[in-house]
N, C-alpha and C positions, 0 to 999 in steps of 0.2 A: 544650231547653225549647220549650213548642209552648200553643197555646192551642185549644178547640174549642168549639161553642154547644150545651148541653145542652137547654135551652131560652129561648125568644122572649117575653120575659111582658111585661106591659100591666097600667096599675093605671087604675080606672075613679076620677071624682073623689067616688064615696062609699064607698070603701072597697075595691070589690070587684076581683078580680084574672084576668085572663086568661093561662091557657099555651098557649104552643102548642111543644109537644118535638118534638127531632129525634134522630136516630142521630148518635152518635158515629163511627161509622166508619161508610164508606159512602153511599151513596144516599138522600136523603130528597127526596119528593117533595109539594111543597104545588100542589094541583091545583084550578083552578078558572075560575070566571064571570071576565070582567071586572068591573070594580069593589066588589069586594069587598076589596084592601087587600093585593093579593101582589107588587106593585111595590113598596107601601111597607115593608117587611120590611129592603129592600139600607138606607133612608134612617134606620130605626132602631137598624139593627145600628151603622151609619158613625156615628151621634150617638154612642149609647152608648160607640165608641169613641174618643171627643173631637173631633167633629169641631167645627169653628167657628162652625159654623152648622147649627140643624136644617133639613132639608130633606126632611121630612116632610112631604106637600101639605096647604096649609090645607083645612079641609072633617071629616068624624065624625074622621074619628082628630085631628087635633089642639086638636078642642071637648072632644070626650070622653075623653082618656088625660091622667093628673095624672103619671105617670112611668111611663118607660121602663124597662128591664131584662133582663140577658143573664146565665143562668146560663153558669158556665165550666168545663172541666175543664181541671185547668194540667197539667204535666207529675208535678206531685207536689201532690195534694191540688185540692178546688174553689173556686169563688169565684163570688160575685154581682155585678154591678155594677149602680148606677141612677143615671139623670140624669132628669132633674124635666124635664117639658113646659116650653118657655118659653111665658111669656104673653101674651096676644097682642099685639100690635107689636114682639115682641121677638125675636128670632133665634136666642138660645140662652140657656142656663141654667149657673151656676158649680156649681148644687146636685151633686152628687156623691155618693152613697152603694157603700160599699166595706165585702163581708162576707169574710174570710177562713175556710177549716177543712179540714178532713181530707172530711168531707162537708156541703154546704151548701145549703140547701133556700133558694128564691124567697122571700123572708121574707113577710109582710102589709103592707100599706098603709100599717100603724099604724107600723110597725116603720121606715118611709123617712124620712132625715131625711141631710141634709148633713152628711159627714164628711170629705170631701176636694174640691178644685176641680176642674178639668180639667186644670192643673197634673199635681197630684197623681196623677190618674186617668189622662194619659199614661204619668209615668214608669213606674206599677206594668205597667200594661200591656206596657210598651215591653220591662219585666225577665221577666215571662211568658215573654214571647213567645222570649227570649234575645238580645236585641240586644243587644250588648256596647258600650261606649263607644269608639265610631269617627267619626271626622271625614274627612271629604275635601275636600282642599285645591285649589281651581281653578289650573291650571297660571299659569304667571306673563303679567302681560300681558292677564289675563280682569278684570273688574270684580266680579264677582258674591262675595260673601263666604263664608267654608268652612259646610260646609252635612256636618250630623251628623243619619244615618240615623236614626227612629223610628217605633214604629208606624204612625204615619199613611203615612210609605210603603211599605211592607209590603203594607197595605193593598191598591195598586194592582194587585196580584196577587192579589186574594178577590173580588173584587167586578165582575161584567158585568152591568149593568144592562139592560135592555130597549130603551132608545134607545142603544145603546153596544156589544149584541153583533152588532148590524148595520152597523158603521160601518166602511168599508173604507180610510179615512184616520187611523183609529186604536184600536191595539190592547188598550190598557190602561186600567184606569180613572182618570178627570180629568185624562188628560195631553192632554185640550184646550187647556186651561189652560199656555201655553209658560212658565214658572216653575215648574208641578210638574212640566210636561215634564222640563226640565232636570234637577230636584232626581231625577228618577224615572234619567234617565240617569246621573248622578253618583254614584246607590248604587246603582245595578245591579250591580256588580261586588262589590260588599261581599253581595248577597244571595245571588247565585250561589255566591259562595265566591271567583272572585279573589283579592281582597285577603281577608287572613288577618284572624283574629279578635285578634291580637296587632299588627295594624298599629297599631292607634291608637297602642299605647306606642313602636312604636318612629316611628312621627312626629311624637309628643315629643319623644324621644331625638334625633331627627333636628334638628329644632327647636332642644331645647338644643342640640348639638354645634354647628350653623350660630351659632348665639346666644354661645356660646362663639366659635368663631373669628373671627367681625366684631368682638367687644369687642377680644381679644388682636392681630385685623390693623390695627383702629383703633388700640390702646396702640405697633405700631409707626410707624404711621403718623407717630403726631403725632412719636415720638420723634425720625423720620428727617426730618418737616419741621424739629423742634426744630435739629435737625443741620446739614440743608439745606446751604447754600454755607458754612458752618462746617467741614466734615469738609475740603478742602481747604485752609482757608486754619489748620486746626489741623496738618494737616502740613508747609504751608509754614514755618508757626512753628516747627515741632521742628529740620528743614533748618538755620536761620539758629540754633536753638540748636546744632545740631552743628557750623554752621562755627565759631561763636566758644568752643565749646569747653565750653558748659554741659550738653550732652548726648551720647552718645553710643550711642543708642540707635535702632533702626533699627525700625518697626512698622509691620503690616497695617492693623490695623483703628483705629477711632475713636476706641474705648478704652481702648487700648493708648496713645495717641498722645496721649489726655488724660491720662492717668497719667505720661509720660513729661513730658510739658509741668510737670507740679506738680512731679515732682522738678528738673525744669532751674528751679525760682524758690529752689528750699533752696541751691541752689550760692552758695558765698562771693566774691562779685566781688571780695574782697582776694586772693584766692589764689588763684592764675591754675592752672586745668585744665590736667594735662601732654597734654590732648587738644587744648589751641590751639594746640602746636608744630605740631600734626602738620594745621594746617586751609590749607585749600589756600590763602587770601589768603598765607597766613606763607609757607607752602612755596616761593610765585610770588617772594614780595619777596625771601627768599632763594637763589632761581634769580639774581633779577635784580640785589642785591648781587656775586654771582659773575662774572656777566656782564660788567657794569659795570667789575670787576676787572680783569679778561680784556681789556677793550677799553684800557682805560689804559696796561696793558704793552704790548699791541699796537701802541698810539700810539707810545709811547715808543722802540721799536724801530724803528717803521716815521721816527720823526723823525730817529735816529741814521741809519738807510741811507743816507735823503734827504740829509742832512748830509756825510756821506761823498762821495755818491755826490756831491755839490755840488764839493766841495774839491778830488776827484780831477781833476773836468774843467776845473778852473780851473788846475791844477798841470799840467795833460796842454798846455793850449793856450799856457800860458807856453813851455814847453820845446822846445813844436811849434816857436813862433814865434823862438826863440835857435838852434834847430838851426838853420833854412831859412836864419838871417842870415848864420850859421857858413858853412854847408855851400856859400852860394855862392858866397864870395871863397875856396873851399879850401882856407882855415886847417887844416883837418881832415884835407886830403886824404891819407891814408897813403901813398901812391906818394912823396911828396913828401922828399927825403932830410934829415934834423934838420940838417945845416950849411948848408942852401938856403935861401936867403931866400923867403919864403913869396911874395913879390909880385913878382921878376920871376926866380925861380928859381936866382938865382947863386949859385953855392959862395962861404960866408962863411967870411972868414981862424977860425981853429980859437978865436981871442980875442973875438971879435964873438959870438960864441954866446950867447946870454941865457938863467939857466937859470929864470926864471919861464915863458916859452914851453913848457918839459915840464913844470911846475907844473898848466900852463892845461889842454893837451890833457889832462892825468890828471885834473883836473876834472870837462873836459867830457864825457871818457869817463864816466865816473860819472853825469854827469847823463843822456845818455841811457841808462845802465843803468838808472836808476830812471824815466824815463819810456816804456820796452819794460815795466816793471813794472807802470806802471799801466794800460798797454793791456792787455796779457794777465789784470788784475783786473776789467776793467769788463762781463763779462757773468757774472760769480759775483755783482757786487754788483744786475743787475738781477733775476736768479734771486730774490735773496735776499728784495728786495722785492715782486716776484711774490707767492711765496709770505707774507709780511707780509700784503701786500694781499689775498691770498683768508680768511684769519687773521680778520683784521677785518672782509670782507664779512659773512661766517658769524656774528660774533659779532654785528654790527649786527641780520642776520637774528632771531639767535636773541633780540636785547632788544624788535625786533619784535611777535615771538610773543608773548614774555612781557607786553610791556605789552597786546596784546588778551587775554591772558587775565585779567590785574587789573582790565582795565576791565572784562571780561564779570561778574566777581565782584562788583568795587564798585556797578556798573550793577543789579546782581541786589538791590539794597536799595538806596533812596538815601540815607538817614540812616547805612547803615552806611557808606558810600563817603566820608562827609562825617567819621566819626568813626573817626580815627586812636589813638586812647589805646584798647588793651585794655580796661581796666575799664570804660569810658565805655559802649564796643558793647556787654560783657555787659551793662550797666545798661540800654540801650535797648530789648535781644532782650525781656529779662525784663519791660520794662517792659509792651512789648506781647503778652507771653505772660499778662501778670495783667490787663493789660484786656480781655483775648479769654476769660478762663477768669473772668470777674465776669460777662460777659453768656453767658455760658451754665448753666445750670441743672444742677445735681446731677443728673445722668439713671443709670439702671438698668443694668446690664449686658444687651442687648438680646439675648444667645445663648440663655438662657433662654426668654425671651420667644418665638426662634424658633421652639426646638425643639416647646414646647408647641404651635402652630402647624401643628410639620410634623405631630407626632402626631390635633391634631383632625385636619390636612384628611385623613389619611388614613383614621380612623373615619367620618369622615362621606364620602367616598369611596363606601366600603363599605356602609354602610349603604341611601345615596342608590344604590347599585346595588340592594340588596334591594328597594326601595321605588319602584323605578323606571317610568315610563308602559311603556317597552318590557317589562317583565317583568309587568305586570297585561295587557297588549295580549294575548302572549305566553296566559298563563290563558286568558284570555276565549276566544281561536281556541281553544283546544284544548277550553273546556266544548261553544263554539257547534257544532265538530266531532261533540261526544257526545250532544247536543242533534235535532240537524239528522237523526242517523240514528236515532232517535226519531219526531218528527216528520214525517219523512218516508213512516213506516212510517203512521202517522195520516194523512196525505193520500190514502194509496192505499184504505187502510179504509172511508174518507167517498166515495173513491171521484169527487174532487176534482177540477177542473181542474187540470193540469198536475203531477197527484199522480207521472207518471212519471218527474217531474223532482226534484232534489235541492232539499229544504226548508230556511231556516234564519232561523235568527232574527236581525235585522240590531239590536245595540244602540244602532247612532248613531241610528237613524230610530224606533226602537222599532216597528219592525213585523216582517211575514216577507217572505223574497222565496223567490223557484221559479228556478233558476240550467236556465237552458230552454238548448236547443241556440242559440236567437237571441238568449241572452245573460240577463242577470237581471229578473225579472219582479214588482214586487212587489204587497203585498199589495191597493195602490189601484189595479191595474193589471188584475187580475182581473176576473172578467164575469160577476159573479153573487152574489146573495144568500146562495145556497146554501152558496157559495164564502169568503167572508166570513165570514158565523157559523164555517164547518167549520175556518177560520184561527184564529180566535177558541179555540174549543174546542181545538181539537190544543194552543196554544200555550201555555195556563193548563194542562189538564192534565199536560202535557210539564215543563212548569215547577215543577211540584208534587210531580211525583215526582222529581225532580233536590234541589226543595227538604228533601224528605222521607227521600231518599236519604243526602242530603248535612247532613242535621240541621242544617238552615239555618234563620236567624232569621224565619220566618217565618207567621203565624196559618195552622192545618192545616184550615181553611175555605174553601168557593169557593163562590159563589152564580152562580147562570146560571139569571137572569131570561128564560124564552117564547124559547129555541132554536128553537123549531118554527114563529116566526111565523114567516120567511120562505115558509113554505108555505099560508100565510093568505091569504087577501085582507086588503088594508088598509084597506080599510072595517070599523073596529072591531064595529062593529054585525052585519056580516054574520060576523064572524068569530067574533063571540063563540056563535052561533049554531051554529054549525058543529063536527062530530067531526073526528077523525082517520074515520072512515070516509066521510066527505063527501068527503074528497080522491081524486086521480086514482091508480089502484094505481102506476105510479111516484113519487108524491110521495108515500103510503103508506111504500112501501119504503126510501123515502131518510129519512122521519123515523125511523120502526124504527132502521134503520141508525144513525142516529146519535144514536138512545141510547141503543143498545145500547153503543155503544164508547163513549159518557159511563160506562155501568154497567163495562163492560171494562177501562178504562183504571182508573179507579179500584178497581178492587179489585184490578187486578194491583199497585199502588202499596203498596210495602212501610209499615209503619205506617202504616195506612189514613190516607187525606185522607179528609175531611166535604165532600160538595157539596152544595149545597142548591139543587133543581131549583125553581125556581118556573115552574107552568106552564098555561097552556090545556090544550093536547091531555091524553090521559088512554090510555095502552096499555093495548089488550088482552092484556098480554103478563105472565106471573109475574112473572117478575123485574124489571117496573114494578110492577105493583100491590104486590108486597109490599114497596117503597119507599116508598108512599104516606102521608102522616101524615094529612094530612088534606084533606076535598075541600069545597070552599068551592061551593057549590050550595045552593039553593033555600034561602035564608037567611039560610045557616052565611057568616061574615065574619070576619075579623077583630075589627074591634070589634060585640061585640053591638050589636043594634038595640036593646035597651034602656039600654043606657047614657045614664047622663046627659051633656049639654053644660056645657059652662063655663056658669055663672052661673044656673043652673037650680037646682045644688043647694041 
């Protein structure tokens, strides 16, 4: 969809109506004096189409015009529009009139009456034109709030004004103004075509998705604060239910762990879990009954050796000490002959024999048999308690162990260390498993929750890559690429400074730059008048035809207000005085030249663009003149000179 001006009307304040028509396609040329009202043309077009303020100069035209008005041709069918003169101290006017049809004729005077605001008179415009509902979002980190493309900036691309095609610090119209500047940067890329005409929905979509995932990372959020130093101390509770035997269940997650915590509070503390036998306190205490066993008979053996081993040395040193008594009067002596008296050796008569004396020595024989007995015993019985004694080191050792292992157990809870009755421990685990599961809240199973989670962040992944600065960045080099060798082609035509060099249009600075052998050159850098308009020119029509090309949302109009003054003198007075034949034949030549490629450019522009020349100079050349609509001389104005003023009628 596209919008174009069929004609320029003017309503006088008694009724009466001025047109002034243009071509739809192509060239149209309004030619004339100064002050006769062809500057003001760009200031009624811009009202009529909503601008905030007329800026139409006080003076005939806004004494004498009671409303404004632009025929239209839309892309399907025409339209009028008209906005009411504001009054004077006033800046603008809400009046609105809005005619729709197949074909629509400038209505009368009679027939203007307010039917829509300016409101109103944007949107229609704005859906003309084909702007599609698109927002752009300032990257994160900016202040500036999302700012949603509309005719009005569009606009910036129809309109060069007179004080504006000369300006070598700026290219576009009103982005004097650093706030439309911006707003004019920020949908450049939506007018060009960058960013697609379905972006808007999908940074919605985007929107929601984001919108979506911070509710459900917030819902885990709080769960997992919910949770917080909980999720540990709900496992240590299950732990001390599996020692005592209320549970025996082993779990990952939180869930799991509070599930298993409700079932250990249903268990019967009368009816002892065959899983207590098997809880290591029990297992230790019956190590350590064992033990304790083990060292008792150890005892008890190791006391008999002792014992033994007592009596024998007491039996040995008796026997010692009756031998040595014996053995040194020689009572004993076997050499000795049994009829010999023992003490001075003389043969006793055969009757003197005493037979208790061979009673005695068979005795005593015997006694040292049995104490050769107990010497050849006495190193089995140290053996014996050797090994006793390592018996019992070992088992000391081993009750040791075991009692650091019951303390580590006991030590691991102190209430349960303190509480020896089975039922008593279940009673306490449990006790404290229901006051842990009363302050925690009924919570969700949070896998769900993930999953949803993982699924947004990965739509919105995707999408945030569609949507991405790199992939609009990305666009833009490749339009500015198809742009620039366009453009370029336009510098050398005009015949430009530094036209040898590669042209292009820079969108951060919104202007052009000349990328010269000594580096980039731009458009406020240039040295010359000539230079500047011919920037000017190349860049709106280059833009137009990309627009037009590209069936881009933008009005199929361009006004370019007095191209030619730079070959003026600026002394209005002398200038206005003055032909194209009054100039020097090279500034002749160069005005030619460049409207001829004004005429060239546009009509090589597939679905003609509408320019509307407003101009001084006047060519002698067909293909101006037969542009020409109307030439504002020797009377002919804008507004008739009989027109009434405000307050006269």
């Amino acid at each position: 969809m596209t919008i174009k001006i069929l004609e320029i009307v003017i309503y006088s304040h008694d009724g009466r109506k001025r047109v002034l028509p243009l071509n739809a396609d192509g060239v149209s040329v309004i030619t004339g004096a100064s002050k006769t009202g062809k500057s003001a043309l760009i200031d009624i077009v811009d009202y009529c189409f909503g601008a905030n303020e007329c800026r139409v100069p006080d003076g005939p035209i806004r004494y004498s015009v009671s409303w404004f008005g632009l025929r239209l041709r839309l892309e399907s069918g025409e339209a009028f529009i008209g906005r009411k003169c504001p009054a004077v101290r006033f800046k603008s006017s809400e009046d609105c009139f809005v005619s729709i049809g197949n074909i629509v004729e400038s209505p009368d005077a009679s027939a203007l009456r307010q039917t829509t605001n300016t409101r109103g008179l944007l949107s229609l415009l704005s859906g003309w034109t084909g702007i599609s509902e698109n927002l752009f979002e300032p990257p994160e980190g900016q202040t500036r709030l999302p700012l949603s493309a509309n005719v009005r900036h569009a606009l910036a691309f129809c309109f060069q004004p007179q004080d504006e095609i000369i300006r070598k610090h700026q290219l576009f119209h009103g982005t004097d103004d650093n706030f439309y500047a911006q707003a004019i940067k920020d949908t450049l890329p939506y007018f060009l075509g960058a960013v697609d005409d379905d972006y808007v929905r999908k940074c919605q979509e985007l929107k929601r998705l984001r919108d979506q995932l911070r509710a459900v990372m917030r819902q885990l959020s709080e769960l997992n604060s919910i949770q917080g130093d909980g999720v540990g101390k709900a496992f240590a509770l299950l732990a001390q239910a599996r020692d005592t035997g209320l549970s025996a269940t082993i779990t990952d997650s939180w869930e799991e762990t509070i599930a298993a915590l409700k079932l250990a509070l249903l268990v019967d503390l009368g009816q002892p879990d065959e899983l207590s036998k098997n809880s290591e306190y029990r297992r230790l205490s019956d190590v350590r009954s064992v033990l304790l066993e083990e060292q008792r008979r150890t005892k008890d053996e190791m006391d008999a050796l002792l014992t033994y081993e007592r009596d024998a040395h007491g039996y040995s040193r008796e026997a010692r000490e009756q031998q040595s008594r014996l053995t040194s009067i020689g009572i004993f002596d076997d050499t000795a002959p049994a009829h010999a008296c023992p003490l001075c050796d003389q043969a006793l008569p055969q009757d003197d024999q005493q037979p208790e004396l061979v009673n005695l020595r068979n005795e005593l024989a015997s006694v040292a048999s049995r104490l050769e007995t107990v010497v050849q015993n006495s190193p089995r019985i140290e053996r014996a308690i050797n090994e006793v004694t390592t018996r019992l080191n070992r088992t000391r050792s081993a009750l040791i162990s075991n009692r650091q292992q019951l303390e580590a157990v006991r030590t691991a809870n102190e209430p349960l260390r303190l509480a020896n009755d089975e039922i008593a421990r279940r009673a306490l685990v449990q006790g404290r498993i229901s006051l842990y599961l009363e302050s925690v809240p009924d919570l969700p199973d949070t896998s769900a929750l993930q999953r949803q989670a993982e699924e947004l962040r990965t739509a919105y992944a995707s999408l945030e890559g569609e949507l991405s600065d790199d992939v609009v960045t990305e666009r833009m080099t490749s339009i500015g690429s198809i742009l620039s060798q366009q453009m370029t082609d336009g510098a050398r035509s005009l015949m430009l400074e530094h036209s040898a060099s590669p042209l292009r249009l820079d969108a951060k600075r919104l202007t052009l730059v000349a990328d010269t052998a000594n580096g980039p050159v731009p458009m406020s850098r240039t040295g010359s008048g000539e230079s500047w308009v011919g920037y000017h020119l190349i860049a709106h029509l280059t833009l137009h035809n990309w627009f037009a090309q590209r069936e881009r949302p933008v009005p199929r109009f361009l006004f370019l207000d007095q191209p030619s003054q730079v070959y003026f003198p600026p002394e209005k007075e002398i200038a206005a005085e003055m032909s194209v034949d009054d100039l020097s034949e090279d500034d002749r030549s160069a005005v030619k030249r460049m409207f001829k490629y004004v005429f060239d450019a546009t009509n090589s522009i597939s679905s003609n663009v509408q320019v509307i020349v407003i101009e001084h100079a006047d060519i002698d050349e067909e293909w101006f003149q037969s542009a020409v609509k109307e030439r504002w001389r020797r009377g002919l104005k804008l507004v008739p000179v009989d027109w009434p003023r405000l307050g006269s009628v």
